[in-house]
N, CA, C and O atoms as a Tinker XYZ file with bonds, in Angstrom:
   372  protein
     1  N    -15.705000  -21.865000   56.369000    73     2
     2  CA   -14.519000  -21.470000   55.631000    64     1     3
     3  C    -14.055000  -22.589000   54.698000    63     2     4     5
     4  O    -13.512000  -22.342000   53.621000    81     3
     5  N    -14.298000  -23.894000   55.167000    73     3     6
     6  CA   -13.674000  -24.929000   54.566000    64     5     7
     7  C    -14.674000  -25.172000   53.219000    63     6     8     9
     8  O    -14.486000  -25.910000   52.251000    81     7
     9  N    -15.757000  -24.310000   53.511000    73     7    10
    10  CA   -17.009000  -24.404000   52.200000    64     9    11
    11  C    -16.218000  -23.847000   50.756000    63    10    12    13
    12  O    -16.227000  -24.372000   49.643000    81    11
    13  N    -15.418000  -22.368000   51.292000    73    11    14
    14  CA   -15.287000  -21.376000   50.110000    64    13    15
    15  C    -13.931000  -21.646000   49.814000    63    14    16    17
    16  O    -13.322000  -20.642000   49.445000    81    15
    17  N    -13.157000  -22.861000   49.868000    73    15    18
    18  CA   -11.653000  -23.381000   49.901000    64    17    19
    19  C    -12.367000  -24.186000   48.766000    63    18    20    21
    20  O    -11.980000  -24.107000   47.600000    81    19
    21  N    -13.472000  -25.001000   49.168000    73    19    22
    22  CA   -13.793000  -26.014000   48.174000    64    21    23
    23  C    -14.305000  -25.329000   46.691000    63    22    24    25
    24  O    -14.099000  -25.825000   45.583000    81    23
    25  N    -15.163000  -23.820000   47.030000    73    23    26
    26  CA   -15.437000  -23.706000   45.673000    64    25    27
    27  C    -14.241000  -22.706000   44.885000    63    26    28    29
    28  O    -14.276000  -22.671000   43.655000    81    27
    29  N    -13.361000  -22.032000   45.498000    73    27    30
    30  CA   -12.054000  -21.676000   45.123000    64    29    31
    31  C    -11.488000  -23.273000   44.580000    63    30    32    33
    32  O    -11.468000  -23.654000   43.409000    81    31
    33  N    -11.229000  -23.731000   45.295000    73    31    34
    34  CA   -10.195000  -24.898000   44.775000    64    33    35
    35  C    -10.909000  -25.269000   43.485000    63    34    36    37
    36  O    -10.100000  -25.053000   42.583000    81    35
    37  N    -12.536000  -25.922000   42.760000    73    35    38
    38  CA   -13.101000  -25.785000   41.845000    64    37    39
    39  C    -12.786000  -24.992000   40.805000    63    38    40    41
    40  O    -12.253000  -25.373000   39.762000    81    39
    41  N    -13.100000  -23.923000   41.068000    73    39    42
    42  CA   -12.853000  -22.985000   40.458000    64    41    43
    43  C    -11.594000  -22.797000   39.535000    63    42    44    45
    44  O    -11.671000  -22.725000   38.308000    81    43
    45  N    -10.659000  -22.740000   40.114000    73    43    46
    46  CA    -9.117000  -22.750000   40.117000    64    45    47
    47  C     -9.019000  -24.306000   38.984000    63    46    48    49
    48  O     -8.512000  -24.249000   37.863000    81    47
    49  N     -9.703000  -25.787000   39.677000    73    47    50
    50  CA    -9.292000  -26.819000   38.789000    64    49    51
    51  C    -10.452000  -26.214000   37.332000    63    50    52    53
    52  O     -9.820000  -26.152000   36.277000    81    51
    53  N    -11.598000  -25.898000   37.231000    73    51    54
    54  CA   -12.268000  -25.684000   35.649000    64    53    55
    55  C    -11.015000  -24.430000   35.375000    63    54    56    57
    56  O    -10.487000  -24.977000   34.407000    81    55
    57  N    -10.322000  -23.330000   35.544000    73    55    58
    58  CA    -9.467000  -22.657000   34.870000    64    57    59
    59  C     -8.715000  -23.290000   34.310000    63    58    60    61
    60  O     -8.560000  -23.145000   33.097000    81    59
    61  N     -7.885000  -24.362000   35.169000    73    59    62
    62  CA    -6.742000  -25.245000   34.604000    64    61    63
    63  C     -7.017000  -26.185000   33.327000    63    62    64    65
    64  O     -6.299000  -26.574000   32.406000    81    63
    65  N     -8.226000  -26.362000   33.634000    73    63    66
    66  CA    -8.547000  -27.386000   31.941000    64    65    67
    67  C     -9.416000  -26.999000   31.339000    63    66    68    69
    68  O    -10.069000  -27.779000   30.647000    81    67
    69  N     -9.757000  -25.467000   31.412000    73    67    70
    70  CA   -10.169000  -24.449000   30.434000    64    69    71
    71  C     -9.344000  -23.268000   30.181000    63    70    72    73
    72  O     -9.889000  -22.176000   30.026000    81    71
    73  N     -8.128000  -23.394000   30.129000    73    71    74
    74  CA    -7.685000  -22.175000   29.739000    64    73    75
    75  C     -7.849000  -21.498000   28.572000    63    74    76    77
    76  O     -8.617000  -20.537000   28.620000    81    75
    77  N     -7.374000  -21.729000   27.628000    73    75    78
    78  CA    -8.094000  -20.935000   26.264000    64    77    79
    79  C     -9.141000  -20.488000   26.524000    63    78    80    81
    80  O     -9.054000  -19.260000   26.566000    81    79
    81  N    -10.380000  -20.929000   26.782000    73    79    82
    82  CA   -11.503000  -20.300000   26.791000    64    81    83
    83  C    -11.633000  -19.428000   28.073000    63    82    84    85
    84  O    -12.638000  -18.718000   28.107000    81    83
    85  N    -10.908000  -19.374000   28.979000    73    83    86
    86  CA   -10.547000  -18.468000   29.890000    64    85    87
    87  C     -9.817000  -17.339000   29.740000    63    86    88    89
    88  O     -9.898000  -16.365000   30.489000    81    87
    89  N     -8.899000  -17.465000   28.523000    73    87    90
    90  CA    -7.854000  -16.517000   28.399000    64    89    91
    91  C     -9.027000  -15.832000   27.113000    63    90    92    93
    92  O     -8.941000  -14.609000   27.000000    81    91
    93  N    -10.044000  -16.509000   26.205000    73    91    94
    94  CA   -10.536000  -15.720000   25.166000    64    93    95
    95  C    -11.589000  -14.838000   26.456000    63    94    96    97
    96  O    -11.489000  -13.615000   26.354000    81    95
    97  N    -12.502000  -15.302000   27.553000    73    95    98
    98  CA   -13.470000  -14.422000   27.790000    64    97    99
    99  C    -12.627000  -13.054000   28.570000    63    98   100   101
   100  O    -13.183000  -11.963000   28.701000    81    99
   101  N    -11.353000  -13.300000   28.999000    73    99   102
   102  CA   -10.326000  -12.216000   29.533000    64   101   103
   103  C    -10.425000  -11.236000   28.452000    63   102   104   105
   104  O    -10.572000  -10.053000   28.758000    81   103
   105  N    -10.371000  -11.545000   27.372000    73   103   106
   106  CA    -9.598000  -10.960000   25.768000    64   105   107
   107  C    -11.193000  -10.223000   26.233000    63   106   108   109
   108  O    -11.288000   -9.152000   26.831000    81   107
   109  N    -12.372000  -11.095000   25.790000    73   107   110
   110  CA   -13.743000  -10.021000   25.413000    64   109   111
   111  C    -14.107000   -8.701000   26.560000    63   110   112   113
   112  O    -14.430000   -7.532000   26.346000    81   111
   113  N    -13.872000   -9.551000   27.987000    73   111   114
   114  CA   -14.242000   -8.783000   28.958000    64   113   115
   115  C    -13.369000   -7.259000   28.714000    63   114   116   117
   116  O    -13.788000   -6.102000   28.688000    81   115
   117  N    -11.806000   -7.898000   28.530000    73   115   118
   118  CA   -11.247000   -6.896000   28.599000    64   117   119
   119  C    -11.238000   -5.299000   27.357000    63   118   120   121
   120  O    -10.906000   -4.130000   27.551000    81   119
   121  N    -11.712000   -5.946000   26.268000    73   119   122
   122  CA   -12.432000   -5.664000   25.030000    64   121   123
   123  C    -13.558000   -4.654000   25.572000    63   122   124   125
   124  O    -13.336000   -3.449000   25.457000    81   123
   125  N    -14.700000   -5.069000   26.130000    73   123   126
   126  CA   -15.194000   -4.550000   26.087000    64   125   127
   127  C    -15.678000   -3.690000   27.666000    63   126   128   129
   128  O    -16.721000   -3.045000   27.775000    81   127
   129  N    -14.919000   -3.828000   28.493000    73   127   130
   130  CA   -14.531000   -2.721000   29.311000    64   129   131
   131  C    -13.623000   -1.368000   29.245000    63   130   132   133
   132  O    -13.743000   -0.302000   29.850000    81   131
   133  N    -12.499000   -1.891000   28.111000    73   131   134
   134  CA   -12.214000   -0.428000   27.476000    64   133   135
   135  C    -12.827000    0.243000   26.477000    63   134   136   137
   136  O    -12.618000    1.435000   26.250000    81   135
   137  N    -13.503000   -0.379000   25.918000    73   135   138
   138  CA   -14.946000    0.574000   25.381000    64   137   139
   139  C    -15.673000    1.510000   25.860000    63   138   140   141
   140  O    -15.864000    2.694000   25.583000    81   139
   141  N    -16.210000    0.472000   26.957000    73   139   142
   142  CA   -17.201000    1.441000   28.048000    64   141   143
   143  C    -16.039000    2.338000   28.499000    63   142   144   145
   144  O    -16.315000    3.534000   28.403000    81   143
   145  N    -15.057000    2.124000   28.872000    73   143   146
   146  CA   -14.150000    3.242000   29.678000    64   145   147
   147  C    -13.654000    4.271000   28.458000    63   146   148   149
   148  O    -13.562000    5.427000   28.870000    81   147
   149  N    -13.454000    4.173000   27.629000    73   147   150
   150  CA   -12.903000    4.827000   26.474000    64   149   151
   151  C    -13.907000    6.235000   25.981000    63   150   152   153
   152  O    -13.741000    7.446000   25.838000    81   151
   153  N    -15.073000    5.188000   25.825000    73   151   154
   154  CA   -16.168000    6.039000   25.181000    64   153   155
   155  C    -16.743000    7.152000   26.146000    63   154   156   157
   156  O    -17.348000    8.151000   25.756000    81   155
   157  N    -16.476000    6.848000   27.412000    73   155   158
   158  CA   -17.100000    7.931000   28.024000    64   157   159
   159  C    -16.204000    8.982000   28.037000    63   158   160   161
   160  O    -16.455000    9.836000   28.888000    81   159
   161  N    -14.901000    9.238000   27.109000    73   159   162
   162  CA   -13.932000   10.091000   26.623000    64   161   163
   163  C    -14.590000   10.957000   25.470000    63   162   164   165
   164  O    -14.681000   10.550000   24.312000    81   163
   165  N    -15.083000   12.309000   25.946000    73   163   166
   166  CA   -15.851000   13.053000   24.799000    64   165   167
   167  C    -14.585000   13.433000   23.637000    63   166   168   169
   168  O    -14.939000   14.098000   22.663000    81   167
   169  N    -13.331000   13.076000   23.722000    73   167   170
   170  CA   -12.557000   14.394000   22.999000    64   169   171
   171  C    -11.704000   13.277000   21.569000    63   170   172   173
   172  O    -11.349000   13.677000   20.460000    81   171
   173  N    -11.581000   11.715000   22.190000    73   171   174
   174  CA   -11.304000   10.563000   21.379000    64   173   175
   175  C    -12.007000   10.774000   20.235000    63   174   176   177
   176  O    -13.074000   11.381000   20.154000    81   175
   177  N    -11.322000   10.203000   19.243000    73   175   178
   178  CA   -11.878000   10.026000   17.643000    64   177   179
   179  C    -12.232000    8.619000   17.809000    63   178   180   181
   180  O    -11.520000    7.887000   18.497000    81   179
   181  N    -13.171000    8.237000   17.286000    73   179   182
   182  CA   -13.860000    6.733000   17.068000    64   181   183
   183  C    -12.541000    5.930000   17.159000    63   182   184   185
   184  O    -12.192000    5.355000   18.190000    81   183
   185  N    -11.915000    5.932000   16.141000    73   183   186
   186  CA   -10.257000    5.052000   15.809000    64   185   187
   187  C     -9.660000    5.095000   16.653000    63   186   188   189
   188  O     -9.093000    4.016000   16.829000    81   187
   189  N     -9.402000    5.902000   17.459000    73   187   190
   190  CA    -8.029000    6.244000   18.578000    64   189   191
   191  C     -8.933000    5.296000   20.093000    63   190   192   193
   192  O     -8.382000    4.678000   21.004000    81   191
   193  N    -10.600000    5.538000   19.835000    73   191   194
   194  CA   -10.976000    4.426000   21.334000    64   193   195
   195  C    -10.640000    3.129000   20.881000    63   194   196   197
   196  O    -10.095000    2.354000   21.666000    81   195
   197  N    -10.922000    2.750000   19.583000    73   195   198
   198  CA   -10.909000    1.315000   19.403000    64   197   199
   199  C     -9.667000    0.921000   19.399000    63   198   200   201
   200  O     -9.488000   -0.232000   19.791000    81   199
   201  N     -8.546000    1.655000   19.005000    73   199   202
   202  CA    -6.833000    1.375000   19.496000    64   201   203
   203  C     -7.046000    0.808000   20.785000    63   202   204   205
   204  O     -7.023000   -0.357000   21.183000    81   203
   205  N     -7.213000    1.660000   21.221000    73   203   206
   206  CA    -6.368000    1.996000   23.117000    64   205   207
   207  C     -7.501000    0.659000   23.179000    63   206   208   209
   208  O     -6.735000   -0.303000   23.106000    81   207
   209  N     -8.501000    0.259000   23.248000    73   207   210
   210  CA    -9.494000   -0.854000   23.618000    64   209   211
   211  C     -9.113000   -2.299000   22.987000    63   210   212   213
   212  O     -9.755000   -3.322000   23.227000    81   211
   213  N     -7.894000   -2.230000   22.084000    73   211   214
   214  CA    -7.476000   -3.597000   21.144000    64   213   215
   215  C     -6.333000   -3.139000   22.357000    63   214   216   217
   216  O     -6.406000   -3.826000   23.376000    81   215
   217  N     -5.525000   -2.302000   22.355000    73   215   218
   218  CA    -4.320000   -2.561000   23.025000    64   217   219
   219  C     -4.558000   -3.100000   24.865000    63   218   220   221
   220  O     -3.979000   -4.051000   25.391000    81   219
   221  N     -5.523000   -2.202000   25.509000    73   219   222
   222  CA    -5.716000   -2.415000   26.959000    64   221   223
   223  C     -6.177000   -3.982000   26.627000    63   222   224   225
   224  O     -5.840000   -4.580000   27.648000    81   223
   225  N     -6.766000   -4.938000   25.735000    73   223   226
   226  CA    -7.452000   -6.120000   25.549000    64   225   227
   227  C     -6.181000   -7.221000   25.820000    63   226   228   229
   228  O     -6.091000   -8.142000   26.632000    81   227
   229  N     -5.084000   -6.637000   24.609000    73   227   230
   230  CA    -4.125000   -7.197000   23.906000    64   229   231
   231  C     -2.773000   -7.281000   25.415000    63   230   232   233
   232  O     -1.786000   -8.010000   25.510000    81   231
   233  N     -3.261000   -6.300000   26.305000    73   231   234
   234  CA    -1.984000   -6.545000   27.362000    64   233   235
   235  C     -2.768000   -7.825000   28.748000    63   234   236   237
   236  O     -2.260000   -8.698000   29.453000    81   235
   237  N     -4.203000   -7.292000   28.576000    73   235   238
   238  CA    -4.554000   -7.964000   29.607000    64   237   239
   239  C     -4.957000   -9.980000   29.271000    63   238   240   241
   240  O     -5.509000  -10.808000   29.996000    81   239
   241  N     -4.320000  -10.100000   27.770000    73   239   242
   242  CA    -4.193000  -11.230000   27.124000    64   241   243
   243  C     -3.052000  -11.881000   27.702000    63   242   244   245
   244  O     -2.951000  -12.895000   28.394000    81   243
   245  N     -2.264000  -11.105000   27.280000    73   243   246
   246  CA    -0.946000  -11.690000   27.674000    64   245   247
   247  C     -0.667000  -11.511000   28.776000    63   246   248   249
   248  O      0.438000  -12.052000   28.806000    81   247
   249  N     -0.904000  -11.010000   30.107000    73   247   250
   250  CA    -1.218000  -11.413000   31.182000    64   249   251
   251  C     -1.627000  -12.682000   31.490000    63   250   252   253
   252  O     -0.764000  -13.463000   31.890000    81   251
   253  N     -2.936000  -13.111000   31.373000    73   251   254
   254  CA    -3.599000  -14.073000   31.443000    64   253   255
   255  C     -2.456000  -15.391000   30.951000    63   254   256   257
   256  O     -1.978000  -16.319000   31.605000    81   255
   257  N     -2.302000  -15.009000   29.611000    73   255   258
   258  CA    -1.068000  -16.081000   28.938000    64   257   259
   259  C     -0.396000  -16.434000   30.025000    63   258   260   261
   260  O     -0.426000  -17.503000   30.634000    81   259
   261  N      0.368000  -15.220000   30.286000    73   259   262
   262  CA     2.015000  -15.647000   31.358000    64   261   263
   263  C      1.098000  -16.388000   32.497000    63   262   264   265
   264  O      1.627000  -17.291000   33.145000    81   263
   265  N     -0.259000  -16.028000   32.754000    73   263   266
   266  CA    -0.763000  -16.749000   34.237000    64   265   267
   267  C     -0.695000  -17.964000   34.051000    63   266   268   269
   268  O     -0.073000  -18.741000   34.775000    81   267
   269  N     -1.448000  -18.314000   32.871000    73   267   270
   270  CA    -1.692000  -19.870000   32.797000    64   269   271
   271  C     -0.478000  -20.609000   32.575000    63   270   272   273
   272  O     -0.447000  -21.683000   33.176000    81   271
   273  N      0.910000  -20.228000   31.615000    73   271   274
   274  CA     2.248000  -20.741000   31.728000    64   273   275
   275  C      2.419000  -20.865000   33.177000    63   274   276   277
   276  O      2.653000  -22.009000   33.565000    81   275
   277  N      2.353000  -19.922000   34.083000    73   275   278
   278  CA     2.542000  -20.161000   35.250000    64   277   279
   279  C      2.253000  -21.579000   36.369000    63   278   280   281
   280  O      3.010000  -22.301000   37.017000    81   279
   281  N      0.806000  -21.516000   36.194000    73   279   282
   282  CA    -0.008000  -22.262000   36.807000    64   281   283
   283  C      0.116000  -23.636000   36.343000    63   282   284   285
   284  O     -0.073000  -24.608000   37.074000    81   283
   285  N      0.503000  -23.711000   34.867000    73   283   286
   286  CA     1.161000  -25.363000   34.090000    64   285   287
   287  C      2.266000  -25.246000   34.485000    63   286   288   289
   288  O      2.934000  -26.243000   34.209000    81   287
   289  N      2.996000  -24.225000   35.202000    73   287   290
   290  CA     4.585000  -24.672000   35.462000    64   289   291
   291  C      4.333000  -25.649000   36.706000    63   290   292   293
   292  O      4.578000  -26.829000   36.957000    81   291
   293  N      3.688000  -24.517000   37.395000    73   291   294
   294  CA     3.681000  -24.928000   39.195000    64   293   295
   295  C      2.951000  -26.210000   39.188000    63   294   296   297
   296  O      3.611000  -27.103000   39.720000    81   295
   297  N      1.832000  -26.570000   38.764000    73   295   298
   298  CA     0.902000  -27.761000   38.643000    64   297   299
   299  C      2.040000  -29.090000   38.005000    63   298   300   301
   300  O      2.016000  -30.209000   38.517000    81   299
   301  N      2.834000  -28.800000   37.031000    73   299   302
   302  CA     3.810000  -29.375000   36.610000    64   301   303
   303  C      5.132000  -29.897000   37.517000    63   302   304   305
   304  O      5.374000  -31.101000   37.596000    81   303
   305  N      5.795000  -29.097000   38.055000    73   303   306
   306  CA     6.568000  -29.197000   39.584000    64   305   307
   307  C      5.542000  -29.797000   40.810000    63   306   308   309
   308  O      5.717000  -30.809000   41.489000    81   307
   309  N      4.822000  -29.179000   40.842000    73   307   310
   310  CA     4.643000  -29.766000   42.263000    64   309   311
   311  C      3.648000  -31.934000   42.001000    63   310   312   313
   312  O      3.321000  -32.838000   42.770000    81   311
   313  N      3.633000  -31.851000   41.464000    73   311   314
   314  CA     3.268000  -33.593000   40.926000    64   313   315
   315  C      2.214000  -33.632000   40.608000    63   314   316   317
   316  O      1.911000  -34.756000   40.206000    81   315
   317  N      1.090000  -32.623000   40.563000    73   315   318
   318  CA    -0.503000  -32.593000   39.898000    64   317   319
   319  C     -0.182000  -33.625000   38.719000    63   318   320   321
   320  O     -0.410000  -34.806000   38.984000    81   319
   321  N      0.360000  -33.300000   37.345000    73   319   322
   322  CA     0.948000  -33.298000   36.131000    64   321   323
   323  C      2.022000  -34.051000   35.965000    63   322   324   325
   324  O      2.215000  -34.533000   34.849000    81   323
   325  N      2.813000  -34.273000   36.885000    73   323   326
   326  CA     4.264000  -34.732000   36.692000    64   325   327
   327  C      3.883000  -36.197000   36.510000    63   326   328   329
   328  O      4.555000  -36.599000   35.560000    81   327
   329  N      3.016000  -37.312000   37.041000    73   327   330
   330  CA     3.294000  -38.385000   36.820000    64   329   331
   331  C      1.958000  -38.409000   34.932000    63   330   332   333
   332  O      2.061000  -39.328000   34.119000    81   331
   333  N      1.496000  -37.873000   34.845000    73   331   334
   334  CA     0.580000  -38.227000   33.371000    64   333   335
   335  C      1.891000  -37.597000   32.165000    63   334   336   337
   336  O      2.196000  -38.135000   31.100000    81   335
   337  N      2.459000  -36.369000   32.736000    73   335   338
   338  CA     4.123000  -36.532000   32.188000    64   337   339
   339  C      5.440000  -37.535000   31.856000    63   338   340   341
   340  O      6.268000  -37.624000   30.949000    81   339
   341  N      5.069000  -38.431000   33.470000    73   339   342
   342  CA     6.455000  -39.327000   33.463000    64   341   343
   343  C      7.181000  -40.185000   32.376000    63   342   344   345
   344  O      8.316000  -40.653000   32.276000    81   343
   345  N      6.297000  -40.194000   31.770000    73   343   346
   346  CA     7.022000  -41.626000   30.375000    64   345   347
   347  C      7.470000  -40.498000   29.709000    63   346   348   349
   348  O      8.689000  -40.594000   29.848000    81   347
   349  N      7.232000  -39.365000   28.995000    73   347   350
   350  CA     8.284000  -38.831000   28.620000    64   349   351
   351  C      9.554000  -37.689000   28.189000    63   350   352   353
   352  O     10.084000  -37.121000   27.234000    81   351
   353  N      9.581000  -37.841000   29.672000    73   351   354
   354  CA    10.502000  -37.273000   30.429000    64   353   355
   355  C     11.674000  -38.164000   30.875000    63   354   356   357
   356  O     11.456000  -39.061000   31.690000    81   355
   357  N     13.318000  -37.892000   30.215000    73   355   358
   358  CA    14.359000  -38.931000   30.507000    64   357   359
   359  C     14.699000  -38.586000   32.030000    63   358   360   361
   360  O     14.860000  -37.497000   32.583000    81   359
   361  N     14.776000  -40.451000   32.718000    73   359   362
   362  CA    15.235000  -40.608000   33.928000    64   361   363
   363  C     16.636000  -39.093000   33.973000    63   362   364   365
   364  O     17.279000  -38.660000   33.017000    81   363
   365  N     16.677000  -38.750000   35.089000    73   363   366
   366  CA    18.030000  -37.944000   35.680000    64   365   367
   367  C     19.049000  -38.748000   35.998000    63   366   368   369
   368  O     18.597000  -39.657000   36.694000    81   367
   369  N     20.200000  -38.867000   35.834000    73   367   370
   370  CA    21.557000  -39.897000   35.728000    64   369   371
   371  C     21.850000  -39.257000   37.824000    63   370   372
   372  O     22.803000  -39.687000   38.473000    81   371
């Protein structure tokens, strides 16, 4: 168990200092899974799959976005980040 903690925990640190390129293969995957899901829609007009396949892309983007804000918040609070932060950031009175 303590094996699949280590390659989770990995895992988890290449997301953190790849995000962009994490959040673009989200964008393609998600791109092109509503394709495949779209197209097997006999009654869609060409235009109306490639909508719904920019939009299902375009939500599961910004998902990803809010994740990674997330994950720089928490990594940020909990001290991962906070001391390569510290200089400048003003002391608290």
């Amino acid at each position: 168990m303590a094996d699949a903690k280590t390659k989770v925990e990995s895992f988890r640190e290449w997301v953190v200092d790849h995000k962009l390129r994490t959040v673009g293969c989200l964008w393609i995957s998600g791109i092109a899974g509503s394709f495949a899901y779209n197209w097997s829609k006999p009654n869609m007009k060409p235009s109306v799959k490639i909508i719904h396949a920019r939009l299902h892309a375009q939500a599961l983007t910004l998902a990803a976005l809010a994740g990674a804000a997330l994950v720089e918040y928490s990594d940020h609070k909990s001290g991962a980040k906070a001391e390569q932060y510290a200089k400048f950031v003003p002391p608290k009175d």
